[in-house]
Legacy VTK file of the C-alpha trace (Angstrom):
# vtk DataFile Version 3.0
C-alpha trace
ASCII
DATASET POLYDATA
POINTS 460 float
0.000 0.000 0.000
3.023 2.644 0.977
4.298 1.490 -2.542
1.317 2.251 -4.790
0.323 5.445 -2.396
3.998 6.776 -3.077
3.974 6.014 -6.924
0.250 7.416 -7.475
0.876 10.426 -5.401
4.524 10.925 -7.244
1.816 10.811 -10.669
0.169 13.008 -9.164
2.764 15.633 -8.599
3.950 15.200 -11.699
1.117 15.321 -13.847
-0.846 17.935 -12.859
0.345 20.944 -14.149
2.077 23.679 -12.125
0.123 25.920 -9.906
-3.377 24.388 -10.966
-4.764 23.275 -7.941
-6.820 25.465 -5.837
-5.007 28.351 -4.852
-2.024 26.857 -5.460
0.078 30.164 -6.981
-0.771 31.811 -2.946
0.504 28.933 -0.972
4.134 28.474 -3.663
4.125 32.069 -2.086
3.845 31.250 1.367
6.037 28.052 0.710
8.706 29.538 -0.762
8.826 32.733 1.831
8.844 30.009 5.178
12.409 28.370 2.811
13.582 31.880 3.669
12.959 32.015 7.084
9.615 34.486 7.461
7.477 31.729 9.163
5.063 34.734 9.690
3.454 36.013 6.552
3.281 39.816 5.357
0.516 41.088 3.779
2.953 42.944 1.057
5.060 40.033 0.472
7.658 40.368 -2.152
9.689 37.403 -4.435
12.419 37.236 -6.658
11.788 38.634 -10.073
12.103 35.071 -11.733
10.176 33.582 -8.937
7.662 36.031 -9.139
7.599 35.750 -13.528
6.901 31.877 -13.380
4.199 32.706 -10.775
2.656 34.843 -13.589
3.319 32.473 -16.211
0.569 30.102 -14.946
-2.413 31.752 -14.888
-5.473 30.469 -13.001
-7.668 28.578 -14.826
-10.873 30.764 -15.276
-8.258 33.195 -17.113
-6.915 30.759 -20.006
-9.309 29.561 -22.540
-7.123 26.516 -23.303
-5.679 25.564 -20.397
-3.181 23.047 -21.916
0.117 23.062 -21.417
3.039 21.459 -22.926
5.716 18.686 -21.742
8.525 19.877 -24.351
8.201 23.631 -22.792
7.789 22.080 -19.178
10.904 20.058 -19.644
12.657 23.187 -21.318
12.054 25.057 -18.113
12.935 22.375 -15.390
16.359 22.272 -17.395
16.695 26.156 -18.099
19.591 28.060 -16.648
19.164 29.143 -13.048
18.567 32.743 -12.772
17.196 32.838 -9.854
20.878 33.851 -8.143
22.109 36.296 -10.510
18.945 38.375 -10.602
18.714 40.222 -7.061
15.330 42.654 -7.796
12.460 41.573 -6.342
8.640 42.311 -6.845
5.750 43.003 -5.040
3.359 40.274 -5.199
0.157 41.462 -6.575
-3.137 40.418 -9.293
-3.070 40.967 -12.734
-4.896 40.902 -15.655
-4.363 36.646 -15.141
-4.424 36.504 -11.828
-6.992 37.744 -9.872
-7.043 35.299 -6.921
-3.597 35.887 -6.466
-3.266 38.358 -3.159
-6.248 36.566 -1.949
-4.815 33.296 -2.034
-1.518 34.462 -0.228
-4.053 36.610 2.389
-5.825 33.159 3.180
-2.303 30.933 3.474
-1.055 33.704 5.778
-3.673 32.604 8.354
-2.244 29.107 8.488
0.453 28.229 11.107
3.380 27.550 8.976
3.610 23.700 10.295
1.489 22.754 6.985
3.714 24.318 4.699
7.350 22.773 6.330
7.824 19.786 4.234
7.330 22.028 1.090
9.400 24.666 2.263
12.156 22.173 3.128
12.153 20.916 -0.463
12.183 24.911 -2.099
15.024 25.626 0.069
16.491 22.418 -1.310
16.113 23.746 -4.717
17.202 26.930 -3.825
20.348 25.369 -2.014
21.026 23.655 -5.110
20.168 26.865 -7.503
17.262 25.161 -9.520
14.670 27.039 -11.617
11.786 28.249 -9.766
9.771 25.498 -11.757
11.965 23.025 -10.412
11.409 24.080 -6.664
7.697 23.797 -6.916
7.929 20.026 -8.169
10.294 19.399 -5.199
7.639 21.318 -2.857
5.217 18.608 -4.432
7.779 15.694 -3.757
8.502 16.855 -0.210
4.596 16.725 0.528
4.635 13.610 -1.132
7.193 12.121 1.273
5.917 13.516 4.301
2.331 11.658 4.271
4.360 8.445 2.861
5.850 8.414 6.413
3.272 9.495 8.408
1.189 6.458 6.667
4.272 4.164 7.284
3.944 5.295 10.884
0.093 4.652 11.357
0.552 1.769 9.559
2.858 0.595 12.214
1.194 2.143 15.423
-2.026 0.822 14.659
-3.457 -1.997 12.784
-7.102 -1.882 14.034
-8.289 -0.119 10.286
-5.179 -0.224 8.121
-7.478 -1.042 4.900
-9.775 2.001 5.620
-6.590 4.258 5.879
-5.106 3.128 2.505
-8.494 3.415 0.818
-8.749 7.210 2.035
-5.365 7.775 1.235
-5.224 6.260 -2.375
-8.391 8.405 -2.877
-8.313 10.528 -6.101
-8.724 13.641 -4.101
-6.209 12.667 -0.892
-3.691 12.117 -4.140
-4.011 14.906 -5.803
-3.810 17.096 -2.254
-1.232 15.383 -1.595
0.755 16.015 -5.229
0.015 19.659 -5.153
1.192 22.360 -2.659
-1.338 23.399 -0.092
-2.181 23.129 3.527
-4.225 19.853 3.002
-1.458 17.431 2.367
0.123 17.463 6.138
-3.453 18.540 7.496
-4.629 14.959 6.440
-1.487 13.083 6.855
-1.198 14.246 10.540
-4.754 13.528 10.723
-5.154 9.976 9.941
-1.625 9.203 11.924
-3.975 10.999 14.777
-6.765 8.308 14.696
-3.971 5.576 14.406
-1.992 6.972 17.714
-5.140 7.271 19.534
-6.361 3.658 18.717
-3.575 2.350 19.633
-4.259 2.825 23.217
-7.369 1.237 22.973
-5.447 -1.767 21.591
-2.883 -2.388 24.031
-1.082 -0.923 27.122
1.114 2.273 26.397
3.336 4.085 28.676
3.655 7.481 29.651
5.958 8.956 27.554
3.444 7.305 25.017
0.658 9.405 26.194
3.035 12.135 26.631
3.559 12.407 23.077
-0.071 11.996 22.465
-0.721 15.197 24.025
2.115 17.347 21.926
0.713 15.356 19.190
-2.847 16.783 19.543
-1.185 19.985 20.338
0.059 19.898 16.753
-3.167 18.488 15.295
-5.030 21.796 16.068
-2.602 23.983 14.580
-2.732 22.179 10.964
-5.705 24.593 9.590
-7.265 25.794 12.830
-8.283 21.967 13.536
-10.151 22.708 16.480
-12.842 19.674 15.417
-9.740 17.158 16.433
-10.486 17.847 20.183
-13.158 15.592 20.536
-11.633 12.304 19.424
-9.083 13.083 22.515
-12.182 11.031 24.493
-11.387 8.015 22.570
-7.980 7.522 24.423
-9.011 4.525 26.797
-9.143 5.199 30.317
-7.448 2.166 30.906
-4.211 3.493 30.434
-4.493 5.372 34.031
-4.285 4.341 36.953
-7.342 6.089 38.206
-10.530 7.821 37.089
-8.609 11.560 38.580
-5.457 10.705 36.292
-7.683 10.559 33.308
-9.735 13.480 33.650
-6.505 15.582 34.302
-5.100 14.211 31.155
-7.772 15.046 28.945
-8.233 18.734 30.665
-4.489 18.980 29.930
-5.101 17.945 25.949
-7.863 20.228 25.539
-5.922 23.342 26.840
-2.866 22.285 25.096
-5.035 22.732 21.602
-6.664 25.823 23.186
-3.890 27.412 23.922
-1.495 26.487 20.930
-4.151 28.158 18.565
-4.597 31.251 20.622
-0.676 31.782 21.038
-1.105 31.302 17.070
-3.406 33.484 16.728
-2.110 36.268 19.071
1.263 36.062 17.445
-0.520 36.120 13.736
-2.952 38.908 14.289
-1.623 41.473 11.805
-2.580 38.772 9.140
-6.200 38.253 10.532
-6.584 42.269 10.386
-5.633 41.855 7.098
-7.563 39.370 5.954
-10.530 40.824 7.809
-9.862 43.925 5.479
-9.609 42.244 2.501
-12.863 40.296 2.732
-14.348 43.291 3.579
-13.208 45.106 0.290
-14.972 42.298 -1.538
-18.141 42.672 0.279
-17.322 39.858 2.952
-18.373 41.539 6.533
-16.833 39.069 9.482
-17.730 41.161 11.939
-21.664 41.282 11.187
-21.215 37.257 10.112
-19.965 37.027 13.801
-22.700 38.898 15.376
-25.026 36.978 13.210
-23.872 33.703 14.602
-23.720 34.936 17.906
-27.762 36.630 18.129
-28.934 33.794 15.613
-27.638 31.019 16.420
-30.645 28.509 15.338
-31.207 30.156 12.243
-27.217 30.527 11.028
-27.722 26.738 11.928
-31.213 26.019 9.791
-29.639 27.795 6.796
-26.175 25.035 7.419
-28.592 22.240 6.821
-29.503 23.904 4.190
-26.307 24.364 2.568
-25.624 20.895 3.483
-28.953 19.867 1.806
-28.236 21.513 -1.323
-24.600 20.514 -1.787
-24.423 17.160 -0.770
-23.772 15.760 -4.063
-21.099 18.608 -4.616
-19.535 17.910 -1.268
-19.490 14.005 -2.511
-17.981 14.990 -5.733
-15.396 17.172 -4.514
-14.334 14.380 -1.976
-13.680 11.694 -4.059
-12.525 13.881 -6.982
-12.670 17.184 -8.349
-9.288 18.092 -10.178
-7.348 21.251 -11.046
-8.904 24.247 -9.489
-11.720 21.899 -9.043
-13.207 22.706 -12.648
-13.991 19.264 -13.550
-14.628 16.014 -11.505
-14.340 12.294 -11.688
-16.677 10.924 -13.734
-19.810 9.729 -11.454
-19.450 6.247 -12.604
-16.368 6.040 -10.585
-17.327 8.010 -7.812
-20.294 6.284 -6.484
-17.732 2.756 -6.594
-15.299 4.509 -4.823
-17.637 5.780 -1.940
-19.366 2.612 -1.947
-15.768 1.088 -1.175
-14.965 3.166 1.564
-18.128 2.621 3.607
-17.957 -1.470 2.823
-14.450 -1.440 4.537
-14.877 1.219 7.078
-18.179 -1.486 7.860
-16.512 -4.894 7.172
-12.714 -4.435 8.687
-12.286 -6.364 11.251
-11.070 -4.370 14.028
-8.220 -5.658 16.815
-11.317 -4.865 19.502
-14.512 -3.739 18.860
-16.325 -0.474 19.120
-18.238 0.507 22.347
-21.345 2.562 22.089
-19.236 5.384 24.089
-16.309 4.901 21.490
-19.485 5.005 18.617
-20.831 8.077 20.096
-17.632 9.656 20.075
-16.645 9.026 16.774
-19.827 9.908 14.944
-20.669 12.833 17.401
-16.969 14.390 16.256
-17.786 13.796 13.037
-20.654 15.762 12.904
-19.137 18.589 15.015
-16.327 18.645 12.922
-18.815 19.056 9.668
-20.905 21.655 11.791
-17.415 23.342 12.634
-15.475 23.594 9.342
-19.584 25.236 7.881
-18.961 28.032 10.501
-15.681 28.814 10.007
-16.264 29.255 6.195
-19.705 31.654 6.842
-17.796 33.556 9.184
-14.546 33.847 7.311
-16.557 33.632 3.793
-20.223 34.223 3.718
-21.919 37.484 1.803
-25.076 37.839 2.882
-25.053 37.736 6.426
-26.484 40.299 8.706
-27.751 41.099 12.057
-31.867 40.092 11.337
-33.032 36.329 11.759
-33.677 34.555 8.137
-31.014 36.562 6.616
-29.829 34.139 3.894
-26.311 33.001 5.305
-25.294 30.199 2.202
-24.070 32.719 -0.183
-20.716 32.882 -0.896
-20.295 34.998 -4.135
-16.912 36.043 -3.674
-15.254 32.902 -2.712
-15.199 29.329 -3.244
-17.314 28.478 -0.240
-17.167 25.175 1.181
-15.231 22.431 -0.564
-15.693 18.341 -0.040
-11.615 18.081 0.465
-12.278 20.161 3.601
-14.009 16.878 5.220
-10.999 14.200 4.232
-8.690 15.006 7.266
-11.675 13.725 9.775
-13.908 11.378 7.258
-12.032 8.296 8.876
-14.511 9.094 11.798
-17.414 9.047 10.470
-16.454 5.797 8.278
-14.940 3.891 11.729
-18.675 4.833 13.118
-19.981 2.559 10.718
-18.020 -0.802 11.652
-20.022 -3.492 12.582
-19.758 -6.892 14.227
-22.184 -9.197 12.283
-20.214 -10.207 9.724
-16.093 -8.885 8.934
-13.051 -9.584 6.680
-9.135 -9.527 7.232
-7.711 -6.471 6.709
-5.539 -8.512 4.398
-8.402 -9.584 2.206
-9.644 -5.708 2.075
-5.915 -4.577 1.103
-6.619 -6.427 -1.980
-10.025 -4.977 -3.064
-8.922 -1.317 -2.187
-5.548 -2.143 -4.439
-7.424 -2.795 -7.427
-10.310 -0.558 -7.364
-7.897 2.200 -6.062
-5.025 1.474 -8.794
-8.226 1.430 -11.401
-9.663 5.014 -9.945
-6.030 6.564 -9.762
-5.212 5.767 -13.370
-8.002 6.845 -14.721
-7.689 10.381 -13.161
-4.710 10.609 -14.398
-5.664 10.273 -17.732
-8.401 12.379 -17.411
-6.075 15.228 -16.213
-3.712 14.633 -19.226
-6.135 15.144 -21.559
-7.475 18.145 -20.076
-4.386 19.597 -19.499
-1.919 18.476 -22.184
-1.805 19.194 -25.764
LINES 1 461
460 0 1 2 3 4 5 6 7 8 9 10 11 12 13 14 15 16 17 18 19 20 21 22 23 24 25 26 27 28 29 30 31 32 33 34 35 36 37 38 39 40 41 42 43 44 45 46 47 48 49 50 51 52 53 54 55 56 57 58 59 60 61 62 63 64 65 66 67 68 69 70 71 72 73 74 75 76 77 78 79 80 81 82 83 84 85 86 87 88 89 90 91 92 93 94 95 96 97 98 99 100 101 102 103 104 105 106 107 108 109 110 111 112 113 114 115 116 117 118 119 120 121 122 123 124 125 126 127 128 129 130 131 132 133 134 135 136 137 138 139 140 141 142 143 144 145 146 147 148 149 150 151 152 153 154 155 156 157 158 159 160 161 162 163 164 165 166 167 168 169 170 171 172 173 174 175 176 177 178 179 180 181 182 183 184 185 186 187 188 189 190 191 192 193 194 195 196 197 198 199 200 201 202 203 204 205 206 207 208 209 210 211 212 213 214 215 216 217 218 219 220 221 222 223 224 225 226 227 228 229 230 231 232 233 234 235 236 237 238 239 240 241 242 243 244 245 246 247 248 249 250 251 252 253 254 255 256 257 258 259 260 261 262 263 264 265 266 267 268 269 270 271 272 273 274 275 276 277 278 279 280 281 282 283 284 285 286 287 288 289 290 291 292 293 294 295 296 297 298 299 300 301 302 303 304 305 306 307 308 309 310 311 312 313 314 315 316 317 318 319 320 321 322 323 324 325 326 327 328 329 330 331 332 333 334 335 336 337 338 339 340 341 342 343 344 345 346 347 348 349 350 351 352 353 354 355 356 357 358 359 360 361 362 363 364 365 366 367 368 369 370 371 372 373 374 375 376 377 378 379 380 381 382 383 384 385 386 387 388 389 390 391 392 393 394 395 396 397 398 399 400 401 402 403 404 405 406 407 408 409 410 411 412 413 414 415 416 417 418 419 420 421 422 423 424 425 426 427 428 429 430 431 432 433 434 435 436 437 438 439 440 441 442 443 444 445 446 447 448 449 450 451 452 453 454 455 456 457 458 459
């Protein structure tokens, strides 16, 4: 499974072309400026001029009528000359006629802590180190994210082997592949999320010790600062009690996990203000009021709640699409034929695997109860940070989201392998072994024919 995740996700990087994923241009930005050491962003950033000219040589995909590039002038430009050294001017980074997402991208990657973007800003300094063409540091951004959920599957693969079928079938999911191939915030977000469920099971498996649990905390810690995952402090209540020596022990352990992530992301947030100022700004100019969106959540609860269903209601088969597989800037999806298999395929594993020990109703409650706080979370955070139409009246229509992308099915892969575990059952199981098999094939199958699908779209 690490073998065909590492090969499809290396196809992945690869193939898809550079800087067409969602937002991908702002977080190369944010990337490349953590390789130099600015770990917090600035709102008037500034690159190298040849850093900054292939930035503008990609432009986003609602601004190129044919959006297909070639491998000849790809492979010219991985091999060109490095300029990048002898040319010491540097631009402002700012939208063009091609590039109108641009500021706004780098705005939004500002907010994150700069723990998502390490393994691709390892692998641009790399390039830089080594004095390769700015095209060349973006594939080894791509490689470095690559590499980084490779081991953190080889370590929940290792920790845990309660669901090891359900992790490789979420992680050789068309979408989880092409996150992961691509430079964003999503690739460690997920790959410290599923090693999260694995550490956690694990001491519901067998007897840890207390540097174990130790670690466990830091490690949850570190969860909630990969995009503001505040939704991971639930699933702290699945670490068994057993592993204390009374019930006091265990209650002081999970009060100490839950201000650990409390406090991490306020520090966080404290030190990263100037950037939510900014951002606040900037939504504003675009007709995006967080303050009123804020108010409206905090007067009207019930109904900013009533119109989420709604949302929910009307997007569902969106949300479904764009979790299996929406590719590029998420213009065009897999093909339903394929995606209805593939989420079939998830819930008959997450349902069949045989677990090591299985699931209480407290453990059940847990998981499916995070699940859909996590769903309820990540809709608030997007109306608040993203939503046009709110105001301070009840029945104000809060689901609009005109001058944004609004709420996106890859936002729900980091914590999906909750809801899925919720759904294992006891009546009748297979090996994990015998699952490893079906997800192989049908995943191999899916993977390759995305793939293709983004060649032809993309490639003359």
């Amino acid at each position: 499974m690490l073998a065909l995740f590492g090969l499809f996700a290396t196809a992945f990087a690869v193939v898809i072309p550079p800087l067409q994923l969602n937002d991908e241009h702002g977080h190369f930005v944010r990337a490349y400026l953590i390789s130099r050491g600015e770990f917090i962003g600035h709102p008037d950033s500034q690159l190298p001029a040849p850093v900054m000219a292939f930035v503008r040589r990609y432009p986003e995909w609602s601004f190129k009528p044919d959006p297909r590039v070639s491998f000849r002038e790809l492979a010219a430009e991985l091999t060109a000359r490095d300029v990048s050294g002898s040319n010491n001017n540097s631009e402002p980074v700012r939208d063009d006629a091609e590039h109108r997402y641009l500021q706004w991208a780098v705005r939004g990657a500002n907010i994150y802590c700069p723990i998502v973007y390490l393994p691709a800003s390892l692998g641009i300094l790399a390039a830089r180190v080594l004095r390769f063409t700015p095209l060349a540091m973006m594939y080894m951004a791509r490689i470095a994210n690559v590499l980084f959920v490779l081991l953190a599957l080889w370590i929940a693969f290792q920790v845990s082997r309660s669901f090891p079928a359900l992790i490789a079938a979420v992680a050789l999911m068309p979408m989880t592949l092409h996150q992961t191939g691509g430079i964003s915030g999503d690739a460690v977000t997920i790959a410290v999320s599923i090693l999260g469920f694995a550490l956690v099971f694990r001491t519901r498996e067998e007897q840890v010790d207390r540097r174990y649990l130790l670690v466990l905390l830091i490690f949850f810690a570190v969860w909630g600062l990969c995009k503001a995952s505040i939704w991971a402090l639930p699933f702290i209540l699945l670490v068994s009690p057993s592993q204390f020596s009374s019930k006091r022990r265990y209650l002081v352990y999970l009060a100490a996990g839950a201000c650990g992530v409390v406090m991490t992301l306020a520090v966080w947030q404290m030190m990263n203000h100037a950037n939510l100022e900014e951002l606040r700004i900037a939504r504003l100019a675009r007709g995006i009021d967080m303050s009123a969106n804020t108010r409206m959540i905090i007067r009207h609860p019930l109904a900013v709640l009533r119109n989420i269903l709604d949302l929910i209601q009307l997007n569902m088969n969106t949300y479904i699409a764009q979790f299996i597989g929406a590719f590029g800037w998420a213009k065009f999806r897999l093909p339903l034929v394929l995606r209805i298999p593939y989420l079939l395929l998830l819930i008959f594993v997450a349902a069949t695997e045989r677990l090591c020990k299985p699931l209480g109703i407290y453990e059940r409650v847990i998981l499916l109860g995070g699940f859909l706080l996590a769903v309820l979370t990540i809709h608030v955070v997007i109306f608040f940070s993203d939503a046009t139409c709110a105001g301070d009246q009840a029945g104000v229509a809060t689901r609009c989201f005109e001058a944004s992308a609004g709420i996106q099915g890859r936002y729900f892969i980091p914590f999906c392998l909750a809801g899925l575990l919720a759904l294992n059952q006891q009546w009748f199981n297979f090996s994990s072994q015998r699952l490893m098999r079906l997800v192989a094939g049908v995943a191999s199958f899916t993977a390759l024919i995305s793939l293709w699908m983004i060649s032809l779209f993309y490639y003359a």
